[in-house]
C-alpha positions as CSV (number, residue, x, y, z in Angstrom):
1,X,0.0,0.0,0.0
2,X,1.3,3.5,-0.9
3,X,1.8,5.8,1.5
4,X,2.1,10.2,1.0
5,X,5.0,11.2,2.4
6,X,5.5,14.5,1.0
7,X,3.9,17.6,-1.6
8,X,7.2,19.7,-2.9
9,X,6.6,23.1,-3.7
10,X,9.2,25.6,-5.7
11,X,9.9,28.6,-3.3
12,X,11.8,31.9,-4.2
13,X,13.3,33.2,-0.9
14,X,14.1,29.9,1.7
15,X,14.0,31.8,4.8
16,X,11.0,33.6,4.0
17,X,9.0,30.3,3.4
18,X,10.5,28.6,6.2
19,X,9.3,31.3,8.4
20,X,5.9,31.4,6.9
21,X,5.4,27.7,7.4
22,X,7.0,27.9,10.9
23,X,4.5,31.1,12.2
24,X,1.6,29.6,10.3
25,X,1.6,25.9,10.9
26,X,4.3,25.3,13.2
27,X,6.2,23.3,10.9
28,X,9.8,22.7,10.9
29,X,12.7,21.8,9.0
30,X,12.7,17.7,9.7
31,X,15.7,17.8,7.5
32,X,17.9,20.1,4.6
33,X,19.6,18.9,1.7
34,X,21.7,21.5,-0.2
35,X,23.0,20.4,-3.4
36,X,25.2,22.0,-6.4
37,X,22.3,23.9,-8.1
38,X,19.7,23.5,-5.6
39,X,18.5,22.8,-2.1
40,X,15.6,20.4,-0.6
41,X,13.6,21.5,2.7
42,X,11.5,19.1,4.9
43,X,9.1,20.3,6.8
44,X,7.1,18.7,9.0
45,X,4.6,19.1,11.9
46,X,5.2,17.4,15.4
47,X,1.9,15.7,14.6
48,X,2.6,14.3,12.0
49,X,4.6,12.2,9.1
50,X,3.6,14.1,6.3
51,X,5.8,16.9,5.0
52,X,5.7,19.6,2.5
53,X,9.2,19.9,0.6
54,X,10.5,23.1,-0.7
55,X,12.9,23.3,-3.1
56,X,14.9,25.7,-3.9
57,X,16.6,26.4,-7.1
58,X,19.7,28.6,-6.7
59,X,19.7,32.0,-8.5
60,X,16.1,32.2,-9.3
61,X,15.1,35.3,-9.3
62,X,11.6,35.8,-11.0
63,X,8.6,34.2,-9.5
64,X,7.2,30.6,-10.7
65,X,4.0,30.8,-12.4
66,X,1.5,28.5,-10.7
67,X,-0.5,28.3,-14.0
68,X,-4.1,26.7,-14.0
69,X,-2.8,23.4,-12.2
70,X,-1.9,24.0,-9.0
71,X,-4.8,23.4,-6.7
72,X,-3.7,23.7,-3.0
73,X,-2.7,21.8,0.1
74,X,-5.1,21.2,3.0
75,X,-4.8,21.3,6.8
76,X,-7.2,20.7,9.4
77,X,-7.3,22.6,13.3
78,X,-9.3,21.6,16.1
79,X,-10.3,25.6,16.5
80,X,-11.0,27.2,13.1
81,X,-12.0,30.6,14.8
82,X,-8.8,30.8,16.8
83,X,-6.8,30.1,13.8
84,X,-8.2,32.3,11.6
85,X,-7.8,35.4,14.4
86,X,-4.5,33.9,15.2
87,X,-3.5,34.4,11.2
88,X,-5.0,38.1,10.9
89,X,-3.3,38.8,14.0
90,X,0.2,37.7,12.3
91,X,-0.9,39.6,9.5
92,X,-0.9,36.2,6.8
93,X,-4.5,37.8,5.4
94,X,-6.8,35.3,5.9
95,X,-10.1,34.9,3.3
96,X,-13.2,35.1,5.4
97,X,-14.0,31.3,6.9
98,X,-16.7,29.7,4.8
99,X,-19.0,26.9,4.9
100,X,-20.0,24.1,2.6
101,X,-22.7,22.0,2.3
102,X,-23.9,19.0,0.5
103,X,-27.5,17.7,0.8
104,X,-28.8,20.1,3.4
105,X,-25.3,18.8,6.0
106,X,-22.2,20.7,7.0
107,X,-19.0,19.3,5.0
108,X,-16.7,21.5,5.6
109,X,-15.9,24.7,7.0
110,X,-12.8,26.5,5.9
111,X,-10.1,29.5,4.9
112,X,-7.5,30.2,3.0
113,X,-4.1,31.8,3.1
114,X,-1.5,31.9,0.6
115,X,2.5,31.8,1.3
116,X,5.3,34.2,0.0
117,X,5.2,32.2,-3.2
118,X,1.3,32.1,-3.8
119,X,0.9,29.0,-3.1
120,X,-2.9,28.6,-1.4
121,X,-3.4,26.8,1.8
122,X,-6.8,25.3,3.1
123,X,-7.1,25.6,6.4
124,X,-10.2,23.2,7.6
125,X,-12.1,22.8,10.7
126,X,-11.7,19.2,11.9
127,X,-14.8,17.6,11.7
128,X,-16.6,14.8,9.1
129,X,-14.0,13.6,6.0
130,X,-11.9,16.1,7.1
131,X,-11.4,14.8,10.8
């Protein structure tokens, strides 16, 4: 059976998406791989196995263009109000929380933020599929 270990993203600035992912979702470096051209960052929660890589490509200087593809990752909280004022507060612009339903029943419950690069993040309220 397969098992997701990791989502790899391209980031700009290292530090600056280290320390986004550190204040916004307490993730750290698990472990940091520079290489002749390039350099591979783990990051991962205390909670968890699952880690979001960044790599970074040494003397890029524009921006990567998402394009059309790029969806975004997902994480879920045991207090989406708290989060969301905890965001605002750090000033990571959080979208208004929203709800969804399907067939009259609460699914999900949700904002979004986006990182340095412009990469979106789901933040969800634990509860359902999403628990």
């Amino acid at each position: 059976m397969a098992k997701p270990i990791h989502s790899m993203i391209r980031v700009l600035d290292e530090e600056r998406s280290v320390a986004f992912y550190a204040r916004a979702f307490d993730l750290t470096i698990a472990d940091r791989f520079p290489f002749e051209t390039f350099t591979l960052v783990y990051l991962r929660a205390p909670e968890s196995s699952f880690e979001v890589e960044l790599t970074v490509n040494h003397g890029r200087t524009e921006p990567y263009a998402l394009g059309d593809g790029y969806g975004h990752l997902a994480v879920v909280v045991d207090d989406l109000e708290a989060e969301h004022a905890r965001f605002a507060s750090l000033g990571l612009d959080p979208t208004p929380v929203k709800a969804f339903e399907r067939e009259g029943a609460l699914m999900a419950r949700f904002f979004f933020v986006q990182d340095p690069d412009g990469y979106r993040i789901e933040v969800l309220q634990r509860h359902g599929r999403y628990g």
